[in-house]
N, C-alpha and C positions, 0 to 999 in steps of 0.2 A: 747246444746240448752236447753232454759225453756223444761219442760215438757207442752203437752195439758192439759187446760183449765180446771178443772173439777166443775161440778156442787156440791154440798153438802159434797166435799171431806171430810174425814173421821177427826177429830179435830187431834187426835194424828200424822196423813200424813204432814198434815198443820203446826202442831208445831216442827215437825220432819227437814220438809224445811226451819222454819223461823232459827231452829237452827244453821240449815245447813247453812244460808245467814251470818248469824253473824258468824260462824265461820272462813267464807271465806273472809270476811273485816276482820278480828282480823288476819289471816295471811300475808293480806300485811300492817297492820299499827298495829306493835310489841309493846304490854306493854301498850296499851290503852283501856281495855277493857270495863272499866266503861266509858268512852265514847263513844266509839262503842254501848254500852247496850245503852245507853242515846239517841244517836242519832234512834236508832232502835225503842225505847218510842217515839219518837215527832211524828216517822212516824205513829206507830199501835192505836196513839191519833188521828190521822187526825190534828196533825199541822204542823209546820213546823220548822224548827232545823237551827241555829246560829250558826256558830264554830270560837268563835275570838280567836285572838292568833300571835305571832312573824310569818313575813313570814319564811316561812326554815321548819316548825317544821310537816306538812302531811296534814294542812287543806285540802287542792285540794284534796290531792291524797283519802282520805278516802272518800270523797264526788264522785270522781271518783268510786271508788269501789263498795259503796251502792248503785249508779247506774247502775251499771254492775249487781249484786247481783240481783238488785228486778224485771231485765228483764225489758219488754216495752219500752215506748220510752223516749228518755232523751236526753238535749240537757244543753249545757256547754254557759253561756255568761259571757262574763269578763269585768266589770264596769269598764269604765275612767269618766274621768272629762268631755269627748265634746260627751259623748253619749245622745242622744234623747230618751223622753219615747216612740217614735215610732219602736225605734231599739230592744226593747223589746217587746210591745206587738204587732205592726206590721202596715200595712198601706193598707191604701184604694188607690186603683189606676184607674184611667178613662179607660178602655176599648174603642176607638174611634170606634174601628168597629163595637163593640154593643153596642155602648152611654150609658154605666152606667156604674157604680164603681164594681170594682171587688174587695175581701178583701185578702191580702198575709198575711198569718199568721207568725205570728214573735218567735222567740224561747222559748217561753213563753208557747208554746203548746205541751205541753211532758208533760209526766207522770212524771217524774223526772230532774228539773231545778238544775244546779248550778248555782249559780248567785256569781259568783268570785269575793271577792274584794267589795262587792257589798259598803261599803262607802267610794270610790274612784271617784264614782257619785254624781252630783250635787241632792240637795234635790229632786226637779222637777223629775227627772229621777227614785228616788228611790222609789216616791209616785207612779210608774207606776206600780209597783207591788202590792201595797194597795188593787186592789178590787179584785185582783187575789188570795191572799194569802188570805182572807176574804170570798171573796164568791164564787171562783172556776168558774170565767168568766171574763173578760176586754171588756168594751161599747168603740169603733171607730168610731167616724163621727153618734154618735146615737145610733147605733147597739152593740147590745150587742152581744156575742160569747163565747159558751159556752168552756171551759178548760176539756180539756181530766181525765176522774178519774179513777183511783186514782190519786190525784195532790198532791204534795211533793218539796216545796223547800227547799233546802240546800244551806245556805248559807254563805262565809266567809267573814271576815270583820278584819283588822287590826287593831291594838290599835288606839285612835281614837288621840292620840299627835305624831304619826308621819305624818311626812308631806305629805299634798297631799289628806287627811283623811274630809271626812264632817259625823259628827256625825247623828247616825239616830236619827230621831222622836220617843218623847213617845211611839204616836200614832204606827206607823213600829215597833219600838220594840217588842210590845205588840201583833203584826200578830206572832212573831217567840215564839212556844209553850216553847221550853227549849234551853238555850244555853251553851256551852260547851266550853272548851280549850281543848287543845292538852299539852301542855307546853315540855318539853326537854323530850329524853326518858331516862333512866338508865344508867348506866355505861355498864353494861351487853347487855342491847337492843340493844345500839349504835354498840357495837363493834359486832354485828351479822349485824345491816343495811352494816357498813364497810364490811362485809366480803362478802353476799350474793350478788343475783342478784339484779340490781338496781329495782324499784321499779315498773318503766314502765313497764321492761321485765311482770313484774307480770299480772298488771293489762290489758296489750297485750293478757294473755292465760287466765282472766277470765271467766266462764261461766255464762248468769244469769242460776236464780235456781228458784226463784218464778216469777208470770208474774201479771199483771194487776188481773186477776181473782180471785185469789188462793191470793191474796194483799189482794184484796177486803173484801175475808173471815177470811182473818185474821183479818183484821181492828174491823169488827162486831162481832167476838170472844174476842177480848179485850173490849168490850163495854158493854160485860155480865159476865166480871169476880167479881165473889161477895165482894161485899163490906160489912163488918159488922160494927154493930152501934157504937162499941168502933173505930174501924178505920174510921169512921167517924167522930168520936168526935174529934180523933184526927186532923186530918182533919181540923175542924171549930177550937179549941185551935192555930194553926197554922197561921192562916190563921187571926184569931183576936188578935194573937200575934203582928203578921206586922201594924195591924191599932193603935195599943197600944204603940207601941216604939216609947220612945222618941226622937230618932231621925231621924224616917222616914219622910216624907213629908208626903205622902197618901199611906196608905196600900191595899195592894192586894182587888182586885175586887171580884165580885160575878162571874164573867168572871173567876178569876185566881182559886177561888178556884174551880169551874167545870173541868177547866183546871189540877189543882192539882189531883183530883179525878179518873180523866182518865189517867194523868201520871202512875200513881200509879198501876189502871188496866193491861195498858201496862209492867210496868216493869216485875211485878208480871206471865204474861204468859211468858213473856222473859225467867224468872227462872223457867219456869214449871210448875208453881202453876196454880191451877183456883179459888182462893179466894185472896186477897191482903193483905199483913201486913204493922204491924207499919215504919216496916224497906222498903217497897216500897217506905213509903210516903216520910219516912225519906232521900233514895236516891234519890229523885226527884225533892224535894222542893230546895232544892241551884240551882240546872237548872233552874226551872221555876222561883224563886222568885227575883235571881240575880239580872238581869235585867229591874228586873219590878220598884223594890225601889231603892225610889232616896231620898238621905238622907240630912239632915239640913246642908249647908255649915261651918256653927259654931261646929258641933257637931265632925268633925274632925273623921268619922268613914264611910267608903264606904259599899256599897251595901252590899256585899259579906262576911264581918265582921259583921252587921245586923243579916243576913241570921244565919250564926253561933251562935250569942247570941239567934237568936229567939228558934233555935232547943234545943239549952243548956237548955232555962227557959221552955219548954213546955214537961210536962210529958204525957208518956201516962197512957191512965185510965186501 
């Protein structure tokens, strides 16, 4: 079991446990570490983490884990084509006996959401998580209801040309802080999933390790990891990189670079630091900016090959 709750626990107890959580998802999803780290960033940012990628290869299962890992409550929905945004965020029902609406909260209400598959849902359905991942509440019939915090979704999503697949929105993209793959593991890693306990077994004898509270203060400890003015510059080079390429559409917002900023924070305590480097900013930005740019269809160069040239031409000061 979580340990109790502690008020002002000590920073070093706090970064001791966050260690402790990432260690124990880097045991059941072998050879993934810089995603495991990444996923761990979107959460101590207060956003929320993507993981697209071939089914077969642990999206579930890691998103599993990190919810086991950070304690509280959590709750698993797996997107199809005929689901309703009410199957998400939940519904008002008449009460006959006492003549008014009562509200069933839908699974949407947990500390930690996976939302499986999540573009195997129709648009309509995927926008029902929009005000949730944005403002940590969903309005029913007028009312608004507030979402349990720390709130966290993790979400997976299949390449968007197989079948069955409805691409997200700008807009939904842009709620998910940093996104990730998983992709094949090693020749080495494979043949140890081959030989060990299957993976359930694992995540069966889980224990969480942090809870809601002890979240909470980690969250506001990455929020005050120092940033200096050259990691800043670099920062804004970065960031006015994306609006400068020739082949973007629209480059990163004022939004992404705030967003970059706190990545970077995040990662940076992840490593044990309490100041950020160039190299935070530098592992963070392909997460974050991936997904964000969408490049000229003539230019014959995707998001993610951007990303790379932006990093290549921008030095640090």
């Amino acid at each position: 079991m979580s340990k109790p709750a502690a008020r002002n626990a000590p920073v070093s107890e706090l970064t001791d446990e966050l260690a402790a959580a990432v260690a124990a998802v880097n045991e059941v999803i072998l050879d993934k570490a810089e995603a495991v780290d990444l996923a761990f960033c979107a959460l101590l940012a207060g956003g929320h983490l993507l993981i697209e990628d071939l089914p077969g290869v642990g999206k579930t299962t890691m998103a599993h884990a990190m919810a086991i890992a950070l304690g509280g409550s959590w709750q698993r929905i797996q997107f199809t084509s005929d689901m309703l945004p009410a199957d998400i965020t939940g519904v008002s029902v008449y009460r006959r006996d006492e003549e008014q609406f009562e509200f069933h909260h839908g699974p949407v209400f947990a500390n930690v959401v996976l939302a499986d598959e999540i573009n195997r849902a129709t648009p309509r359905t995927q926008s029902a998580l929009l005000e949730a991942m944005a403002e940590g509440q969903v309005t029913v019939d007028g009312k608004t209801h507030a979402l349990p915090a720390p709130f966290f979704v993790i979400a997976t999503q299949n390449p968007t040309d197989l079948v069955g697949t409805y691409p997200l929105p700008d807009s939904q993209l842009d709620r998910f802080l940093l996104r990730t793959r998983l992709g094949y593991p090693s020749a080495e890693e494979e043949r140890q999933l081959l030989i060990q306990r299957d993976r359930r077994d694992l995540l069966a004898e889980m224990k969480p390790i942090l809870d809601p509270a002890r979240l909470a203060e980690l969250i506001a400890i990455a929020r005050n990891v120092h940033l200096s003015e050259p990691v800043l510059d670099y920062i804004q080079a970065l960031v006015e990189g994306s609006r400068n390429h020739a082949a973007v559409v629209n480059g990163l917002s004022p939004r992404a670079a705030l967003a970059l900023a706190q990545s970077a924070r995040a990662h940076a305590l992840i490593q044990g630091q309490d100041f950020c480097l160039p190299d935070n900013v530098r592992t963070v930005f392909p997460a974050l900016a991936g997904h964000r740019l969408q490049t000229l269809p003539e230019s014959g160069i995707g998001g993610d090959a951007v990303v790379q040239e932006i990093i290549d031409a921008t030095a640090v000061a």
